[in-house]
PDB file of the backbone (N, CA, C, O) and the ligand in Angstrom, with CONECT records:
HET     ZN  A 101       1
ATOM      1  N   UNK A   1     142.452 211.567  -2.717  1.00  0.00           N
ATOM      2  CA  UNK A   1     142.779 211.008  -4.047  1.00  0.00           C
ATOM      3  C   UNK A   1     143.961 211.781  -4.643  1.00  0.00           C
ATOM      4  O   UNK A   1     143.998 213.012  -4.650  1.00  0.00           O
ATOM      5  N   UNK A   2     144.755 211.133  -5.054  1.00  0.00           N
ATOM      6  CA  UNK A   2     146.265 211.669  -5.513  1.00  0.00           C
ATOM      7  C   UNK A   2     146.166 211.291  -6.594  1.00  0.00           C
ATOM      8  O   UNK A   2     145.399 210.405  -6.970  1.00  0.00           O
ATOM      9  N   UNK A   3     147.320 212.222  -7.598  1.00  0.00           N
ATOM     10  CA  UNK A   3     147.071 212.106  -8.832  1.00  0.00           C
ATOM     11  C   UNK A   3     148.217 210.858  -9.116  1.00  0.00           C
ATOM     12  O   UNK A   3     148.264 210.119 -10.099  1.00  0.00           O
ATOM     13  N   UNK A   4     148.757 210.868  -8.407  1.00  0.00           N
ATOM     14  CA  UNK A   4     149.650 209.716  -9.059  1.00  0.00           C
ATOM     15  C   UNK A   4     148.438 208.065  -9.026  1.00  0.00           C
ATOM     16  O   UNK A   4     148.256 207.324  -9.992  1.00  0.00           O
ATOM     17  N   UNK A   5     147.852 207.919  -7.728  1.00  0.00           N
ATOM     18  CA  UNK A   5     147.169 206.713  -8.088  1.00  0.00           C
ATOM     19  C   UNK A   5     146.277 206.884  -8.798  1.00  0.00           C
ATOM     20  O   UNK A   5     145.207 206.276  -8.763  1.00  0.00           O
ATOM     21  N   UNK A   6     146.614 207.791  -9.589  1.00  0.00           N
ATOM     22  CA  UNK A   6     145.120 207.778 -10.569  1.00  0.00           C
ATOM     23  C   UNK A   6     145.683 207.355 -11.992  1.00  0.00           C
ATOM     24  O   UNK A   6     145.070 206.643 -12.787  1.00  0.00           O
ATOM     25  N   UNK A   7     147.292 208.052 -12.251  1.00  0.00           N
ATOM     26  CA  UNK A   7     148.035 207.737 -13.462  1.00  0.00           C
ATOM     27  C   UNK A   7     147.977 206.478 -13.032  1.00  0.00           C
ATOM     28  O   UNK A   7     147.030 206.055 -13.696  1.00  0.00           O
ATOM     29  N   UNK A   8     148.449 205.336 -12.184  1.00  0.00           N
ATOM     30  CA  UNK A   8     148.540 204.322 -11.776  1.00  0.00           C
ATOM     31  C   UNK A   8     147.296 203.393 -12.815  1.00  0.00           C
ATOM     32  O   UNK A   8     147.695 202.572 -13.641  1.00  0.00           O
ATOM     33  N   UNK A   9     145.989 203.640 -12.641  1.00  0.00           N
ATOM     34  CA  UNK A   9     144.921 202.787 -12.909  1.00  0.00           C
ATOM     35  C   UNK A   9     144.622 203.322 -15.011  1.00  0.00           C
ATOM     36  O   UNK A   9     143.923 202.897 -15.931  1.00  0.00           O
ATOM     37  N   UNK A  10     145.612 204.393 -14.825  1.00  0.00           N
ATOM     38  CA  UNK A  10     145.270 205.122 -16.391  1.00  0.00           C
ATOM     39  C   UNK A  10     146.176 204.450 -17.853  1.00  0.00           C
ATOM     40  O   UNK A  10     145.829 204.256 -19.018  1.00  0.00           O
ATOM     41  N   UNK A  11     147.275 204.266 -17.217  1.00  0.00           N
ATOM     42  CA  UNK A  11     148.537 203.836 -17.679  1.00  0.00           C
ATOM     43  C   UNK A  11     148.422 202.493 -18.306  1.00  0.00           C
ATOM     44  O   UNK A  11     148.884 202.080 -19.370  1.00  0.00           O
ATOM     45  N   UNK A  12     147.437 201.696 -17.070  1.00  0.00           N
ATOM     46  CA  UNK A  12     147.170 200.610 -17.821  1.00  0.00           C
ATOM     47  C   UNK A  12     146.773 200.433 -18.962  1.00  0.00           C
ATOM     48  O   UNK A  12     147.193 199.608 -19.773  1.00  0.00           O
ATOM     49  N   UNK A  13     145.463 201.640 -19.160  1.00  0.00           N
ATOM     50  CA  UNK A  13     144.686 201.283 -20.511  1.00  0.00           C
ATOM     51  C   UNK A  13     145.248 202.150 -21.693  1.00  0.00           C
ATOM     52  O   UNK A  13     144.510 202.413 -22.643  1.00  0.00           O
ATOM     53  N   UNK A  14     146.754 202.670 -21.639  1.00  0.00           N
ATOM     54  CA  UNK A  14     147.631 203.687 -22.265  1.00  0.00           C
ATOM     55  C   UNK A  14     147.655 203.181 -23.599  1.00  0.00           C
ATOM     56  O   UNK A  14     147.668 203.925 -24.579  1.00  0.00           O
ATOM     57  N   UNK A  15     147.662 201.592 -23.683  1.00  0.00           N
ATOM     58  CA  UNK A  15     148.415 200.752 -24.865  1.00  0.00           C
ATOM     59  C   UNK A  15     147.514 200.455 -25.727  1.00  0.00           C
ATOM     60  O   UNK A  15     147.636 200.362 -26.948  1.00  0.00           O
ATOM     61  N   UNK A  16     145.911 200.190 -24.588  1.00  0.00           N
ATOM     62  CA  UNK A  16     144.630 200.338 -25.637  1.00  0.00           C
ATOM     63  C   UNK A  16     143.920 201.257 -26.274  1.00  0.00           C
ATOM     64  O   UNK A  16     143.144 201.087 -27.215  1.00  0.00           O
ATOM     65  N   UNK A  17     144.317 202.597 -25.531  1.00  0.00           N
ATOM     66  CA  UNK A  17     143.698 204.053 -25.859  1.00  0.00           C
ATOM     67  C   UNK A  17     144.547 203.768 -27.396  1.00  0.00           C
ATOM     68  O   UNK A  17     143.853 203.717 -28.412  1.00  0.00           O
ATOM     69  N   UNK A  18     145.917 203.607 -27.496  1.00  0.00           N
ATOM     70  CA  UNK A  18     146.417 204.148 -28.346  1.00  0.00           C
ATOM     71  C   UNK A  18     146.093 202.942 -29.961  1.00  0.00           C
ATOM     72  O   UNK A  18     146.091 203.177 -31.170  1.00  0.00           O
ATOM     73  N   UNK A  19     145.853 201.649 -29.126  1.00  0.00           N
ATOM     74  CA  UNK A  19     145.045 200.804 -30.261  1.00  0.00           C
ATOM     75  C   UNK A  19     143.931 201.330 -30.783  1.00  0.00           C
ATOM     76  O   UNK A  19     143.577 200.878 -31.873  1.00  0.00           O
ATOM     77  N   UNK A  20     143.269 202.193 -30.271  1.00  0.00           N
ATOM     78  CA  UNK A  20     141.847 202.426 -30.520  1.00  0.00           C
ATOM     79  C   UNK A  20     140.633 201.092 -30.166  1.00  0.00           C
ATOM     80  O   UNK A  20     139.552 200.747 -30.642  1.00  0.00           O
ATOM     81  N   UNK A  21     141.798 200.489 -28.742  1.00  0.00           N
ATOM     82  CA  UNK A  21     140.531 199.424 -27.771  1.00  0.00           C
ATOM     83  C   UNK A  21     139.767 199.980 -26.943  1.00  0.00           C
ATOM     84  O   UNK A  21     138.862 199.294 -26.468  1.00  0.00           O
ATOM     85  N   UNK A  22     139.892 201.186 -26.589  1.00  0.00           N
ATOM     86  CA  UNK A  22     139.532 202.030 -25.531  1.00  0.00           C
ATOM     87  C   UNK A  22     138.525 202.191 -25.202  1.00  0.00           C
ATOM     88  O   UNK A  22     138.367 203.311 -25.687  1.00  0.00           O
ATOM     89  N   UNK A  23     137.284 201.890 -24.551  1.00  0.00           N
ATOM     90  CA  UNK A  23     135.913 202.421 -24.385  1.00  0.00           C
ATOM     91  C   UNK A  23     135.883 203.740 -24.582  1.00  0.00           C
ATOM     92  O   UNK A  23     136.987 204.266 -24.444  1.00  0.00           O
ATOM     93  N   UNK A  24     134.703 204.708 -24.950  1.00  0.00           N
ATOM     94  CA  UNK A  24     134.849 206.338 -25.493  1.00  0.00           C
ATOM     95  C   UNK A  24     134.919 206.928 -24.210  1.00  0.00           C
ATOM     96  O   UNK A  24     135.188 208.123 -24.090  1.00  0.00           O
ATOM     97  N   UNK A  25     134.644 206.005 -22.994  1.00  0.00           N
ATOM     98  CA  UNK A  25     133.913 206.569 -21.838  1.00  0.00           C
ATOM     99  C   UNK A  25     135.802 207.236 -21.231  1.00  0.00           C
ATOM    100  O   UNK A  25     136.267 208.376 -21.249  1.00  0.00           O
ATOM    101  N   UNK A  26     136.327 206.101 -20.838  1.00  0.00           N
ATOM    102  CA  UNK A  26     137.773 205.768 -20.734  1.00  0.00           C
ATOM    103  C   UNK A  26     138.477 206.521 -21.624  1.00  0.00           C
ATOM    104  O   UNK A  26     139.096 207.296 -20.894  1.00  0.00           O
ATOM    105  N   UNK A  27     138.794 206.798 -22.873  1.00  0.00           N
ATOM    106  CA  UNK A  27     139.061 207.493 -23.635  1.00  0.00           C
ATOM    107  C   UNK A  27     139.101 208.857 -23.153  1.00  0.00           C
ATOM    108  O   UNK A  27     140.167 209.420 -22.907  1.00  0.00           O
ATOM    109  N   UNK A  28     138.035 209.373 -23.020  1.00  0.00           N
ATOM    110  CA  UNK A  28     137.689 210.522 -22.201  1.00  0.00           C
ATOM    111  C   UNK A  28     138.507 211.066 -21.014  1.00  0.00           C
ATOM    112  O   UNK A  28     139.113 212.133 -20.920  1.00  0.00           O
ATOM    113  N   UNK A  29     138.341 209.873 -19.969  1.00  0.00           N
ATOM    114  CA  UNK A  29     138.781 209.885 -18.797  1.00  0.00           C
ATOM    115  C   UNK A  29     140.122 210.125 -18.738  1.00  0.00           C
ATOM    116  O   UNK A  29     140.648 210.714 -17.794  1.00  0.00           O
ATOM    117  N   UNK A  30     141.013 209.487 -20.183  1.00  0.00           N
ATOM    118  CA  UNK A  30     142.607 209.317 -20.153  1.00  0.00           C
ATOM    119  C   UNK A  30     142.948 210.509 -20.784  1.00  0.00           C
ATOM    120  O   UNK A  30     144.095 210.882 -20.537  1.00  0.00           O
ATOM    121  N   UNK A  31     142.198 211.324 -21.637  1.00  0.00           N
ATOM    122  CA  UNK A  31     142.689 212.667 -22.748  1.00  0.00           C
ATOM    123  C   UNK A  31     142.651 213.913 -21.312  1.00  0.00           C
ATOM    124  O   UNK A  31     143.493 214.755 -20.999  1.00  0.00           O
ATOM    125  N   UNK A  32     141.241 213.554 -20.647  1.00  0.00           N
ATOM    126  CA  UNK A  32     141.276 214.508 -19.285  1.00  0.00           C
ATOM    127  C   UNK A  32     142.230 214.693 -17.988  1.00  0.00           C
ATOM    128  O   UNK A  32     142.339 215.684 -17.266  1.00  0.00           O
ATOM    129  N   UNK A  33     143.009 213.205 -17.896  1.00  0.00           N
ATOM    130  CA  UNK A  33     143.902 213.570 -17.149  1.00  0.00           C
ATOM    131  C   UNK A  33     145.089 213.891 -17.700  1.00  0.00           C
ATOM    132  O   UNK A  33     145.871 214.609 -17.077  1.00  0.00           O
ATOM    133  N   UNK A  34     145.462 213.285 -19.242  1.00  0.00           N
ATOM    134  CA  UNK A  34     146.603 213.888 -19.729  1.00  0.00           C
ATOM    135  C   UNK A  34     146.592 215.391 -20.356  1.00  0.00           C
ATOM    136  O   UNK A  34     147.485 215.796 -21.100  1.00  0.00           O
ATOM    137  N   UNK A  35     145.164 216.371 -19.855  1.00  0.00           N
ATOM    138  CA  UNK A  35     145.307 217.713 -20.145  1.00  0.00           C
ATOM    139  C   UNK A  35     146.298 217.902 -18.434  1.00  0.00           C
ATOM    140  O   UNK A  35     147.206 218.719 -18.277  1.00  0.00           O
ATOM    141  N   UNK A  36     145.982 217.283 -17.756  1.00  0.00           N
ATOM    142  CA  UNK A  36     146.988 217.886 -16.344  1.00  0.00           C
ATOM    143  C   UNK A  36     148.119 217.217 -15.876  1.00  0.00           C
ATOM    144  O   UNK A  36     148.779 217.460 -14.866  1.00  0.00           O
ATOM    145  N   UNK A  37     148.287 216.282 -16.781  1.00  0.00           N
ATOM    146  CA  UNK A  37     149.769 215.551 -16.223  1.00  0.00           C
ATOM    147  C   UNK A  37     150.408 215.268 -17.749  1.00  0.00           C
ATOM    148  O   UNK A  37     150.000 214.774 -18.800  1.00  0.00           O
ATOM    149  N   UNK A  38     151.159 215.633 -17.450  1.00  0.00           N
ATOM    150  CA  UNK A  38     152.592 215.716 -18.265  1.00  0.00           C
ATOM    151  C   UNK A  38     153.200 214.323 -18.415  1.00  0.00           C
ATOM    152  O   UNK A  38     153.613 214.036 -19.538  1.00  0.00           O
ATOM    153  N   UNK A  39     153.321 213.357 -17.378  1.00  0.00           N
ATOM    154  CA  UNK A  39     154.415 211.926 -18.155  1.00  0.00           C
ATOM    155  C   UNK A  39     152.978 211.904 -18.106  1.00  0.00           C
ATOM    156  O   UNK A  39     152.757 212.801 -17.293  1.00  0.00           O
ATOM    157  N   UNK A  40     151.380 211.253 -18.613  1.00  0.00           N
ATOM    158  CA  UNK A  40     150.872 210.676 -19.553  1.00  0.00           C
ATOM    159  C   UNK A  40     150.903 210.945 -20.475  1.00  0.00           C
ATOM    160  O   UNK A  40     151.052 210.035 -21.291  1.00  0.00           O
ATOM    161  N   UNK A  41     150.791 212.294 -20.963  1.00  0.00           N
ATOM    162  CA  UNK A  41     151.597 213.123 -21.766  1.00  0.00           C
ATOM    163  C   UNK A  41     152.479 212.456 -22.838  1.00  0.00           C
ATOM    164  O   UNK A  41     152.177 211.952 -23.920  1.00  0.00           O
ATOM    165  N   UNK A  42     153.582 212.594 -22.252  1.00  0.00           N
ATOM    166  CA  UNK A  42     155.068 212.382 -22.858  1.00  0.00           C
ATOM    167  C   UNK A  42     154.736 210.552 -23.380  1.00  0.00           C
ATOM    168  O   UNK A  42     155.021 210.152 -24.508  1.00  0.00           O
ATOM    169  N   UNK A  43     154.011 209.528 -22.143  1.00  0.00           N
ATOM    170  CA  UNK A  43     154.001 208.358 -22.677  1.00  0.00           C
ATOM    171  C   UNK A  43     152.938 208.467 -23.852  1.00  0.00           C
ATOM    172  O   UNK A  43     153.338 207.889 -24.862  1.00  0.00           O
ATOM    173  N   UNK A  44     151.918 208.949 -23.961  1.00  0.00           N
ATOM    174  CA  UNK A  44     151.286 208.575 -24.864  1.00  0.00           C
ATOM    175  C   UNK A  44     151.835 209.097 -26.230  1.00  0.00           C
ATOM    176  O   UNK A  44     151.775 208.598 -27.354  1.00  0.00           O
ATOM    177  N   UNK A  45     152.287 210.044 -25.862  1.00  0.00           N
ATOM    178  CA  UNK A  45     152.960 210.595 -27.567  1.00  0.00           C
ATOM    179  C   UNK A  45     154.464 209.852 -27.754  1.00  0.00           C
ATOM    180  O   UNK A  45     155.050 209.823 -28.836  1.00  0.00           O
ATOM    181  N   UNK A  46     154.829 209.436 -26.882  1.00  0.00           N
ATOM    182  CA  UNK A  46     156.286 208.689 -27.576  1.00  0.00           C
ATOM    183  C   UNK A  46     155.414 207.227 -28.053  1.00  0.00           C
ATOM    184  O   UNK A  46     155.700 206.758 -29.155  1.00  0.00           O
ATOM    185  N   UNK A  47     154.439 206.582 -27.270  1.00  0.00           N
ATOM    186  CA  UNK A  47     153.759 205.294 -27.753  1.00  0.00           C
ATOM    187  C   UNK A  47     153.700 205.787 -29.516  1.00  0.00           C
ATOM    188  O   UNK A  47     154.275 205.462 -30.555  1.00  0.00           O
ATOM    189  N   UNK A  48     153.104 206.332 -29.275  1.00  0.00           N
ATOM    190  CA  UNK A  48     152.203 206.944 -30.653  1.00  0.00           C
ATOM    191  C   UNK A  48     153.325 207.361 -31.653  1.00  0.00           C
ATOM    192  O   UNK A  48     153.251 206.627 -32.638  1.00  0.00           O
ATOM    193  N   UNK A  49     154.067 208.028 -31.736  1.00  0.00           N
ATOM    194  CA  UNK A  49     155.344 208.128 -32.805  1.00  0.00           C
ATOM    195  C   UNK A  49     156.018 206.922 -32.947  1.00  0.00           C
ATOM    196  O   UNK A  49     156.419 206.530 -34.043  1.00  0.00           O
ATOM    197  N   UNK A  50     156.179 206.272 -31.852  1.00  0.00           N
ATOM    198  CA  UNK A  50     157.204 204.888 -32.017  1.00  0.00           C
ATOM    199  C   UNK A  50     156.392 204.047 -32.487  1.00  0.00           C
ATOM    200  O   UNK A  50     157.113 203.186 -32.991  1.00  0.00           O
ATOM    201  N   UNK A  51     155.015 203.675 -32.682  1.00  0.00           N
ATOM    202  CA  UNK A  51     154.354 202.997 -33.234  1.00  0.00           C
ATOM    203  C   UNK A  51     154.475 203.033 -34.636  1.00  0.00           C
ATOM    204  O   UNK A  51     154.769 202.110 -35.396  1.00  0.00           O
ATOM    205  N   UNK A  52     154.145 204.528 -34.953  1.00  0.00           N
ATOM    206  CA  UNK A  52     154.244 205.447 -36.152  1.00  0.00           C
ATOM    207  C   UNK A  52     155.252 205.079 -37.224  1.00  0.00           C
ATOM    208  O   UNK A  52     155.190 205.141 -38.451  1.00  0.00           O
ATOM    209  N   UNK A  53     156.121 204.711 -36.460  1.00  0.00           N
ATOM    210  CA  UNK A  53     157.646 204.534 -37.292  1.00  0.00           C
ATOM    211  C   UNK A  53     157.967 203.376 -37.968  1.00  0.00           C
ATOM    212  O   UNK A  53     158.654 203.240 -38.981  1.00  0.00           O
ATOM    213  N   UNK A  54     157.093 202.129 -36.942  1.00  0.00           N
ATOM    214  CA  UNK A  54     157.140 200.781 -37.397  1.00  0.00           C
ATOM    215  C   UNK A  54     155.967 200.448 -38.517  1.00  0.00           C
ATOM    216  O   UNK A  54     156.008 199.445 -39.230  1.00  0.00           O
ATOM    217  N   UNK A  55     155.030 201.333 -38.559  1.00  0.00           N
ATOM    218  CA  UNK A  55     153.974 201.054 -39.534  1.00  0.00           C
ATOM    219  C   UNK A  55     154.376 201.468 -41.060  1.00  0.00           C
ATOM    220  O   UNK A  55     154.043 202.534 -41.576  1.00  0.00           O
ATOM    221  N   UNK A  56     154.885 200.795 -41.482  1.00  0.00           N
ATOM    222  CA  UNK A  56     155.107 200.687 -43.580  1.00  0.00           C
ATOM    223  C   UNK A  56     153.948 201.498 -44.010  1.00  0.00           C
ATOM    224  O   UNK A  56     152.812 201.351 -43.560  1.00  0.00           O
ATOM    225  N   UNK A  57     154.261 202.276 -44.816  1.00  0.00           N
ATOM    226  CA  UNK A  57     152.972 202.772 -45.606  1.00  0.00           C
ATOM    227  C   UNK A  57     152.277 202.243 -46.574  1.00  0.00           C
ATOM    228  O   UNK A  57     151.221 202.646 -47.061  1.00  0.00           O
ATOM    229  N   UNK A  58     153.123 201.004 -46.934  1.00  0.00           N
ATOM    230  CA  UNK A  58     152.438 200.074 -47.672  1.00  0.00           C
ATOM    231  C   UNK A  58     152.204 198.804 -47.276  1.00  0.00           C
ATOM    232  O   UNK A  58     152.048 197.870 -48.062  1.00  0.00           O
ATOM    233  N   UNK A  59     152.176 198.734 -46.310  1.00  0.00           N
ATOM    234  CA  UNK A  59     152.032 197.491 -45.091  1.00  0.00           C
ATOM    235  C   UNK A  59     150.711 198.158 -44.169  1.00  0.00           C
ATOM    236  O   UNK A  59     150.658 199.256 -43.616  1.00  0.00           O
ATOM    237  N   UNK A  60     149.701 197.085 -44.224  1.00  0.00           N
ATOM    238  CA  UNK A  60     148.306 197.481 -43.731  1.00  0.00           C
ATOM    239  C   UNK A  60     148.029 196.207 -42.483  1.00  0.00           C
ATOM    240  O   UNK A  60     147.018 195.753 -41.947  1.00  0.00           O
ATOM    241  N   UNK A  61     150.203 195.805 -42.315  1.00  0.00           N
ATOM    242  CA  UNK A  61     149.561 194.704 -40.811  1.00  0.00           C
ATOM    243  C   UNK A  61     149.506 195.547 -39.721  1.00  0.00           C
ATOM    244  O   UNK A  61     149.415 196.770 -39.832  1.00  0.00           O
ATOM    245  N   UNK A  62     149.545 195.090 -38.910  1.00  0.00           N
ATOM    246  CA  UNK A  62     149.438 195.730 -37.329  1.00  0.00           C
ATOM    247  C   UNK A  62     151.005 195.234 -36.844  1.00  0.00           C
ATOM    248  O   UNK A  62     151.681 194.358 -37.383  1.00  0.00           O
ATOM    249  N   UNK A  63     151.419 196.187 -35.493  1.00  0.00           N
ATOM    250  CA  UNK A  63     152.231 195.835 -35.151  1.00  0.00           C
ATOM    251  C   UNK A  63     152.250 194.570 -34.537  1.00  0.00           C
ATOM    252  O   UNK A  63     151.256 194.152 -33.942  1.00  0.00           O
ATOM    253  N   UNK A  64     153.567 193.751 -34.650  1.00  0.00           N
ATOM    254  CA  UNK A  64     153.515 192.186 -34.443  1.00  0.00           C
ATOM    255  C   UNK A  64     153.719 192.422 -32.901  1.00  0.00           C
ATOM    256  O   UNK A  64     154.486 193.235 -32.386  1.00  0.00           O
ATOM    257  N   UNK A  65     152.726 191.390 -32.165  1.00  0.00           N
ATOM    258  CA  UNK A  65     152.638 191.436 -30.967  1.00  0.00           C
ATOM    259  C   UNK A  65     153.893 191.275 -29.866  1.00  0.00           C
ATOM    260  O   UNK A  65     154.028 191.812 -28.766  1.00  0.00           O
ATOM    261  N   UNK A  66     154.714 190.379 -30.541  1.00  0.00           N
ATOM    262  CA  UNK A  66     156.323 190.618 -29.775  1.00  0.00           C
ATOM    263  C   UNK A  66     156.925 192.027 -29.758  1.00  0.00           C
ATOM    264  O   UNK A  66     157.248 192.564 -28.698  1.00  0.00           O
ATOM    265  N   UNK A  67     157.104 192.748 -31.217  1.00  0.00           N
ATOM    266  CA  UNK A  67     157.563 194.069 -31.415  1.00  0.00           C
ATOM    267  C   UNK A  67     156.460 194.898 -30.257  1.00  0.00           C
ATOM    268  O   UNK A  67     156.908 195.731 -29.469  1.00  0.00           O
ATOM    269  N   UNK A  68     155.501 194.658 -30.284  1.00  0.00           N
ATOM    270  CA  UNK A  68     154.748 195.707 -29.191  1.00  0.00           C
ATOM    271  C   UNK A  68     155.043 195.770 -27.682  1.00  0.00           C
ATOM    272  O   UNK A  68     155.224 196.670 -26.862  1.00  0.00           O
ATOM    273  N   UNK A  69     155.013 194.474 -27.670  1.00  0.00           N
ATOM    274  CA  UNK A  69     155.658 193.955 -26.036  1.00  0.00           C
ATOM    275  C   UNK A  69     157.138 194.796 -25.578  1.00  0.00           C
ATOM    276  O   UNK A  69     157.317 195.511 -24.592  1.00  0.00           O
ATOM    277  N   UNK A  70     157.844 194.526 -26.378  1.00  0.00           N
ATOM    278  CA  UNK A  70     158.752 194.965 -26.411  1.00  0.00           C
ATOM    279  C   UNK A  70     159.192 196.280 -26.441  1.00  0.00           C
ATOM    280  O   UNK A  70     160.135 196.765 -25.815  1.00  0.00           O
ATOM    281  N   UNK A  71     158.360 196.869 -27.292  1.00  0.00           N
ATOM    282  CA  UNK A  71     158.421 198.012 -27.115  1.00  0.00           C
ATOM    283  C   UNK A  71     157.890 199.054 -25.847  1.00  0.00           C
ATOM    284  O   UNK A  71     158.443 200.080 -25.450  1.00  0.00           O
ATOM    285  N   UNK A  72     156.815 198.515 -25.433  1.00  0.00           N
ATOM    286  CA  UNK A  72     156.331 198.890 -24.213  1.00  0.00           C
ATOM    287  C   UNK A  72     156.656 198.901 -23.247  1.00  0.00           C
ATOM    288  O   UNK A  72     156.329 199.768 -22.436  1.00  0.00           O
ATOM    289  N   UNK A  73     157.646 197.638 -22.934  1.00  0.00           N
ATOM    290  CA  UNK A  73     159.257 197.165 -22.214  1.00  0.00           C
ATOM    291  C   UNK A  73     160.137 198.080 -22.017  1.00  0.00           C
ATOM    292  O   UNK A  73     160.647 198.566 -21.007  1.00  0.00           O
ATOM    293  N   UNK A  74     160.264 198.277 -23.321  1.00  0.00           N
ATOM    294  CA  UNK A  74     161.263 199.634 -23.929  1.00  0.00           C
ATOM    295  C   UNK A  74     161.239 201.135 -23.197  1.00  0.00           C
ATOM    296  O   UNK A  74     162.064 201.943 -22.772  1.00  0.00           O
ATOM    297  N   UNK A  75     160.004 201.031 -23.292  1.00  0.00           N
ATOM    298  CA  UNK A  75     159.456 202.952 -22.658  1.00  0.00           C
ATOM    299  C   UNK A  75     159.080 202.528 -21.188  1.00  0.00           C
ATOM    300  O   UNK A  75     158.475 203.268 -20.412  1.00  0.00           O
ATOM    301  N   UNK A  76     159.434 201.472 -20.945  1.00  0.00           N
ATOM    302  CA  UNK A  76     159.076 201.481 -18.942  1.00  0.00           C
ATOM    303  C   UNK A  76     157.732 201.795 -18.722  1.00  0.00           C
ATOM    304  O   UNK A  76     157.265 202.759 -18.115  1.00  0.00           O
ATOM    305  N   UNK A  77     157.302 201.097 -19.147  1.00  0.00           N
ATOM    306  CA  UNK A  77     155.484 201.169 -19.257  1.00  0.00           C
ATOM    307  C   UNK A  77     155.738 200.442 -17.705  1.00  0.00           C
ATOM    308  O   UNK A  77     155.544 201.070 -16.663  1.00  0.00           O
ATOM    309  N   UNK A  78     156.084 199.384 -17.733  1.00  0.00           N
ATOM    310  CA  UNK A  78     156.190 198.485 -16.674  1.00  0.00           C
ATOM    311  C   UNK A  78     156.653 199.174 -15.754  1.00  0.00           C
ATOM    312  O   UNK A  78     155.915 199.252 -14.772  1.00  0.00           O
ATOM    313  N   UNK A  79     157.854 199.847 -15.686  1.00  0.00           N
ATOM    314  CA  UNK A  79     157.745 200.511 -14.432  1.00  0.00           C
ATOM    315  C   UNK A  79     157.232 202.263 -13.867  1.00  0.00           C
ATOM    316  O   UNK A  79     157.345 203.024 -12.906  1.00  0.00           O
ATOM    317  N   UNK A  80     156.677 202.186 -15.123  1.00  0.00           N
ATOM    318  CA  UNK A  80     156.033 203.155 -15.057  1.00  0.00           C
ATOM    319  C   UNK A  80     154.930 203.075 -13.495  1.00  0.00           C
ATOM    320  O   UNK A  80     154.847 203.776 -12.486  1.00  0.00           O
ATOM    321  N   UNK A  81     153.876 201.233 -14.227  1.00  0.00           N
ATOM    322  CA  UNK A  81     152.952 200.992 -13.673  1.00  0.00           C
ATOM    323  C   UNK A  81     152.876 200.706 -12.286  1.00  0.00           C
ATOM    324  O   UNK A  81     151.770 200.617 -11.753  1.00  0.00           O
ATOM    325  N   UNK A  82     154.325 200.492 -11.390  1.00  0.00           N
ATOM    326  CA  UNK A  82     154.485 200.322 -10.263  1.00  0.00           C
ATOM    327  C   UNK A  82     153.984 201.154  -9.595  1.00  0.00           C
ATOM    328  O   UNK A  82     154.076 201.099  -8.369  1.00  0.00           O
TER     329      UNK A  82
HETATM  330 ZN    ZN A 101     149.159 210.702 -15.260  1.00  0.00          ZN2+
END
């Protein structure tokens, strides 16, 4: 078992951890491997600030589902996931 196919199956659920869709179980599983790998790391905290930035403080929508797409586009989530 290599750690890369493991970021592989983790990465996926990167976008829901950071929704707070995450099962607690999974949750777990993704905070534990990003104590030993570094780009989950780096993706989950750039997700998480760049999210950060688009949320109004007086705006209580969610990010609009195109802007998310896109953004996820943006940070090579996609080819991250290859
Ligand atoms: Zn990883």
């Amino acid at each position: 078992m290599n750690k890369e196919h493991k970021c592989h199956g983790l990465a996926a659920s990167i976008s829901e951890y950071i929704d707070g869709e995450l099962s607690p179980e999974l949750c777990l599983a993704l905070e534990q491997h990003m104590s030993e790998c570094p780009n989950c790391t780096i993706v989950v905290n750039t997700l998480r600030k760049t999210i950060e930035l688009y949320k109004q403080p007086d705006a209580e929508e969610n990010l609009p589902e195109d802007v998310r797409t896109r953004l996820y586009q943006r940070l090579q989530i996609e080819d991250y996931l290859k």
